[in-house]
Steps between C-alpha positions, in 0.01 A plus 500: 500500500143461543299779729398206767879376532584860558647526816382818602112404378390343808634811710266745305184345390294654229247697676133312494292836340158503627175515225180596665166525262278809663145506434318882615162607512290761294732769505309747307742771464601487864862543384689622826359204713604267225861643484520473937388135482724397225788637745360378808558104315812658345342404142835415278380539142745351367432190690137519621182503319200745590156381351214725524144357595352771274352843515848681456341804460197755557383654778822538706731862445777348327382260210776592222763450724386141622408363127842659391673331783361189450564544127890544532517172723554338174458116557502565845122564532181357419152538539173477444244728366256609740182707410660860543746342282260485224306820589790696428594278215121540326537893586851521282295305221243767550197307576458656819532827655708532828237603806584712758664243765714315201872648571649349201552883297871518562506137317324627163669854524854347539753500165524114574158423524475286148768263643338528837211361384600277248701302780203499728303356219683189474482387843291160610213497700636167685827389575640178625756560724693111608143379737341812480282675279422869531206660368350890558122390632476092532404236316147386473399179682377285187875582307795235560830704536584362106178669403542797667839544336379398140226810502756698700695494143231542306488889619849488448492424167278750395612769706877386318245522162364780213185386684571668847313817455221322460545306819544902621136578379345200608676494867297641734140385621393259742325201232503241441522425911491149459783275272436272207743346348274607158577834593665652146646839386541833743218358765745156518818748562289720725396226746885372545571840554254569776539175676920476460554933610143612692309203671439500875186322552316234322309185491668157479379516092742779443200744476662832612369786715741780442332771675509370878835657635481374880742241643353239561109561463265473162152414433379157456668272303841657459777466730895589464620323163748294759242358722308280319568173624465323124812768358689316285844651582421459859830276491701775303718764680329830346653878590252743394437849589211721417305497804594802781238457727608152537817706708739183363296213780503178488292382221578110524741237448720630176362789495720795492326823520767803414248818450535664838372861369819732504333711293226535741718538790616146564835350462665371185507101496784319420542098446796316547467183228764320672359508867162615451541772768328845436713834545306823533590908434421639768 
């Protein structure tokens, strides 16, 4: 007898099991919020996905607990790397020192911070999620969403490389602003790093300005990365995060903003892939 000639099949149905995709903002070590919005959706991982927008850690109280939650979700996270992300990562490869607001100690004092680390390492700084694509910062106006992705993974392979503490060395600084595509070596990697995990504001050329902080308000010619009218994923449905003082507004058509500041005070974003609704903690 076959299961649909059953007789009793029709009286008890299998049960339809419901798979929701989360994306959530920066968390950055925020870990208690995380844990109350995760119940508030009733996140089932062994079902649902969480994805992480970047910036895991730093800054909040709680940053080992979050990256080793996140860690034990097994195939039932992802994320992308977000510039605290890397901070901490460069610090481990001892490139940098930590300053007095980085909260990441408890990470590089813990017995499991080699395979803390090494995970974190291996994550993507983009992700294509069915339509969308998330990202930490944005994506420059002059990039198509293919480009973007193809120098996305060109960080990934080195950081996955022998060649990623020199990446570490060569990470920080604010040159070259502008992009070329003859850009070679640690100043190629450096720019793809800035404008995929730290831009805000710049011109429609790419060129960035990464030391204007405000919302919505920078000198002459840069404007948000998302509002130049000539952006070339201006079609493309792009979750970022990133951005606090942006408090998680509308930016625009496909344009979904998760960084809502919890570590400043705010509430902790969370997206809904299936509906596109937003849930907040508190």
């Amino acid at each position: 007898m076959t299961l649909l000639s059953h007789p009793s099949y029709f009286l008890h149905p299998i049960p339809c099991i419901d798979v929701t995709d989360y994306v959530v903002g920066d968390i950055q070590g925020c870990f208690d919020p995380l844990m109350s919005l995760l119940e508030k959706v009733n996140f089932n991982p062994s079902q649902d996905t969480l994805i992480a927008a970047g910036d895991l850690v730093n800054r909040g109280p709680k940053s080992l607990e979050t990256i080793r939650y996140c860690k034990e979700l097994g195939s039932a996270f992802k994320m992308v790397l977000g510039n605290h992300d890397l901070h901490l990562l460069a610090i481990a490869h001892g490139v940098k020192r930590p300053t007095p607001k980085d909260t990441i100690r408890d990470i590089l004092e813990a017995p499991d911070a080699g395979d803390l680390i090494d995970w974190l390492q291996q994550q993507p700084l983009m992700l294509s999620i069915n339509q969308y694509t998330i990202v930490h910062a944005g994506i420059p106006p002059q990039w198509t969403l293919a480009e973007a992705l193809s120098l996305a993974n060109e960080v990934c392979t080195t950081l996955r490389s022998h060649r990623a503490q020199t990446y570490f060395e060569h990470m920080y600084g604010n040159q070259p602003a502008t992009w070329s595509d003859s850009l070679t070596g640690t100043e190629r990697l450096r720019s793809i790093t800035n404008s995929l995990t730290r831009m805000r504001f710049c011109a429609e050329d790419g060129t960035l300005d990464l030391e204007t902080k405000d919302a919505f308000k920078a000198p002459y010619p840069f404007c948000p990365w998302f509002s130049h009218k000539s952006r070339k994923t201006r079609h493309n449905d792009v979750i970022f995060g990133h951005w606090a003082s942006l408090e998680g507004r509308d930016c625009g058509e496909h344009l979904f903003p998760l960084d809502t500041g919890c570590v400043w005070g705010g509430p902790l974003r969370l997206m809904n892939l299936d509906n596109r609704r937003y849930i907040h903690y508190p």
